[in-house]
C-alpha positions in Angstrom: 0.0 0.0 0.0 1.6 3.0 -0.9 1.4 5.9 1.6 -1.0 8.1 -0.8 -3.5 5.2 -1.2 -4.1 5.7 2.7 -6.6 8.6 2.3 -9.5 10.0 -0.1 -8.5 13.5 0.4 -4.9 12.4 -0.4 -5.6 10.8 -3.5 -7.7 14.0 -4.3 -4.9 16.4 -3.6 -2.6 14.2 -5.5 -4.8 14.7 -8.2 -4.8 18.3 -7.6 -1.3 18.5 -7.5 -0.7 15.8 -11.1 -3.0 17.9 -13.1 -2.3 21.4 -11.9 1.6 20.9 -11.0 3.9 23.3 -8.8 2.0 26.3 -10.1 -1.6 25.1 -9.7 -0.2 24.4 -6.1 1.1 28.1 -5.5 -2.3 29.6 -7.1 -4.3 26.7 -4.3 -2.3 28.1 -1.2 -2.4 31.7 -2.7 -6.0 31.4 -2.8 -7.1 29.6 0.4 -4.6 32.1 2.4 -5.9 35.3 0.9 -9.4 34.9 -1.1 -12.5 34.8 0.9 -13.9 32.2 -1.6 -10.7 30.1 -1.0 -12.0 28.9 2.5 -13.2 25.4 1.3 -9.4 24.3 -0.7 -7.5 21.4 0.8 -4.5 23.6 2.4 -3.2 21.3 5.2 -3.6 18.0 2.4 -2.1 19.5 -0.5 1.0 20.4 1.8 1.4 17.5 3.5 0.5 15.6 -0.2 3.6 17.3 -1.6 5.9 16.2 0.6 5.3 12.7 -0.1 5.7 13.0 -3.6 8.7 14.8 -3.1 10.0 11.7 -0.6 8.5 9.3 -3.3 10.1 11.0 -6.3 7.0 11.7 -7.9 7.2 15.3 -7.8 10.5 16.2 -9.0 11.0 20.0 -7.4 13.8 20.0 -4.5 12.3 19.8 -1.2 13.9 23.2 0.0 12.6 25.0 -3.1 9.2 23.4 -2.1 8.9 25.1 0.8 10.3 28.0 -0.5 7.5 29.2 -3.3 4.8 27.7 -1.0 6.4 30.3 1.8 6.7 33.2 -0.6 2.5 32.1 -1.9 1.6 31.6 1.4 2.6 35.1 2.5 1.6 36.7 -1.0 -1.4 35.2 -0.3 -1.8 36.6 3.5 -0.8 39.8 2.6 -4.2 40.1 -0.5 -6.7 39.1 2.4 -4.9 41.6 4.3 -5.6 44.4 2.1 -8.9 43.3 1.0 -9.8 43.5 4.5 -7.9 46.4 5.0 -9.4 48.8 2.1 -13.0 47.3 2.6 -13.4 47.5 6.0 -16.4 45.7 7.6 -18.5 45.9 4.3 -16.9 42.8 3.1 -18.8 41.1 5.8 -21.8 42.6 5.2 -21.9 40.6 2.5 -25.5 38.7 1.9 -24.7 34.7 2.2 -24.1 33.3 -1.1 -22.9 29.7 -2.5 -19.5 30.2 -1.2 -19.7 33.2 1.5 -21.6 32.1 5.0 -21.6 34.5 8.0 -20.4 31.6 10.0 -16.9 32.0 8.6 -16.9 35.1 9.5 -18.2 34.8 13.1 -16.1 32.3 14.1 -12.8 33.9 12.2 -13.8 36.8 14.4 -14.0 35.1 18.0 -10.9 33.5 17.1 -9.0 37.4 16.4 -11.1 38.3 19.7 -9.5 35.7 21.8 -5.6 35.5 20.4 -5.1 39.1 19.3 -2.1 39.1 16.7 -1.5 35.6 17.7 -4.4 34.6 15.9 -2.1 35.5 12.4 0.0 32.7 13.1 -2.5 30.2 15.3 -5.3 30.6 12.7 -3.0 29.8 9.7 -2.9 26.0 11.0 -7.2 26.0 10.9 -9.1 25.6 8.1 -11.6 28.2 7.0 -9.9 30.4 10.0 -6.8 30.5 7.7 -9.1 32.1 4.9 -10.8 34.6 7.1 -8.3 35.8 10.0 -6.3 37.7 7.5 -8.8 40.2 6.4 -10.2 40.5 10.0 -6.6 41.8 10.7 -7.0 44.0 7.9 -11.0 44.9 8.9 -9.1 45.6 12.5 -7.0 48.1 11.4 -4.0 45.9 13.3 -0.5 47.5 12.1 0.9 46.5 8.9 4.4 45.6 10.0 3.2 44.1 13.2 0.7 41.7 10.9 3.2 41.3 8.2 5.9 39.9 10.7 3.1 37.6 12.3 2.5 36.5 8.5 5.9 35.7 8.2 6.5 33.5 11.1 3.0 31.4 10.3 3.6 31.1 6.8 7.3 29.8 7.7 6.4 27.4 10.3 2.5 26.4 8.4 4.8 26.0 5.0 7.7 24.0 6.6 5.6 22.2 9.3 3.3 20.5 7.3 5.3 19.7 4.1 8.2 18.2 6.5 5.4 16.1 8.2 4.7 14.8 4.8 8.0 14.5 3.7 9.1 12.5 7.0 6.1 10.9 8.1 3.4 10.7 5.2 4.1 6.6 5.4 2.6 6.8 8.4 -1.5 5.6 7.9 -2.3 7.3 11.6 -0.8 10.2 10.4 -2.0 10.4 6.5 -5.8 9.9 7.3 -5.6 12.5 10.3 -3.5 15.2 9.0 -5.9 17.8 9.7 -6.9 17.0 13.1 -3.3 16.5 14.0 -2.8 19.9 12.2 -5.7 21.6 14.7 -4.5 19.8 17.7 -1.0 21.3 17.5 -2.2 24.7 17.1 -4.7 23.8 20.7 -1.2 23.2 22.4 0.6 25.9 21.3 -2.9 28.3 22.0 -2.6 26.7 25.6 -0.6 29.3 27.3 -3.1 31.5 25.8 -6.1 30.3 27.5 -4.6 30.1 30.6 -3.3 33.4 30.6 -6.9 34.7 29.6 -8.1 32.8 32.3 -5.9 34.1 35.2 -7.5 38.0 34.4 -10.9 36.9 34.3 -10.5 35.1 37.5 -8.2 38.3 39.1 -11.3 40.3 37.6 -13.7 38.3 39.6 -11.9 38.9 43.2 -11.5 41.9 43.0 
């Protein structure tokens, strides 16, 4: 059994990935990272997909190049949902609901910028449909351009990296291949931890006092 045979939505992202090569890959991550209808591509799969084929040797591109374009898309990508949020303001999400646009997205893209501040940047860009939407909250919330665009950075680098690596390494792995996404979400609930506790420390000090 080979280690793309292990999952539906790795066979599909293969597929993606066969018919649309390296640059249909750049234009997927570009979207899903900075175009509100982008929300519902297969980020996480499509990484972790490419490094297997580039472990396999059926996707010929160096590994370090790899991770390079997807970096520089991933950012590129960031940085458009940034400005579309930035020059719309909160009209974009006045938006009425159409086939790919649901208020949900937005709510819950919201609580999540609510509750990590400019930590969301980098947390959000390991959760689908968050990844699509946090950016141009940033941008709807006025939050500084070079603080954002250093947050962008370091998410981009470690989301990029992360999850192409885990595929590279570990995509043989049937536990891991059929769970990517989960696994992707847990990590991000770890490293959100210190968060939550620190959030819960000053709503408890609120409550003595």
């Amino acid at each position: 059994m080979t280690p793309l045979s292990l999952s539906g939505s790795l066979l599909d992202s293969r597929h993606l990935i066969e018919a649309f090569g390296l640059l249909g890959l750049l234009v997927i991550v570009f979207a899903e990272c900075g175009l509100l209808v982008g929300f519902f591509l297969p980020g996480d799969t499509l990484l972790f997909t490419a490094g297997v084929l580039v472990s396999t040797g059926n996707l010929s591109t160096p590994l370090w190049l790899l991770i390079a374009v997807l970096f520089v898309a991933a950012v590129a990508g960031n940085e458009c949902g940034y400005a579309i949020g930035y020059r719309t303001g909160p009209a974009v999400f006045r938006r009425s609901e159409g086939r790919f646009f649901r208020q949900e997205h937005v709510d819950r893209a919201r609580a999540f910028f609510d509750r990590y501040g400019a930590r969301a940047v980098v947390l959000g860009r390991f959760v689908p449909v968050i990844r699509t939407f946090i950016t141009v909250m940033a941008g709807v919330g006025r939050m500084p351009h070079r603080r954002y665009f250093l947050y962008n950075m370091i998410g981009a680098a470690l989301w990029t990296a992360g999850v192409t690596l885990l595929g590279y390494f570990l995509g043989h792995v049937a536990f891991i291949a059929d769970h990517i996404e989960l696994l992707v979400i847990g990590g991000v609930l770890v490293a959100a931890l210190p968060v939550a506790v620190e959030l819960l420390r000053q709503v408890l000090r609120r409550a003595a006092r």
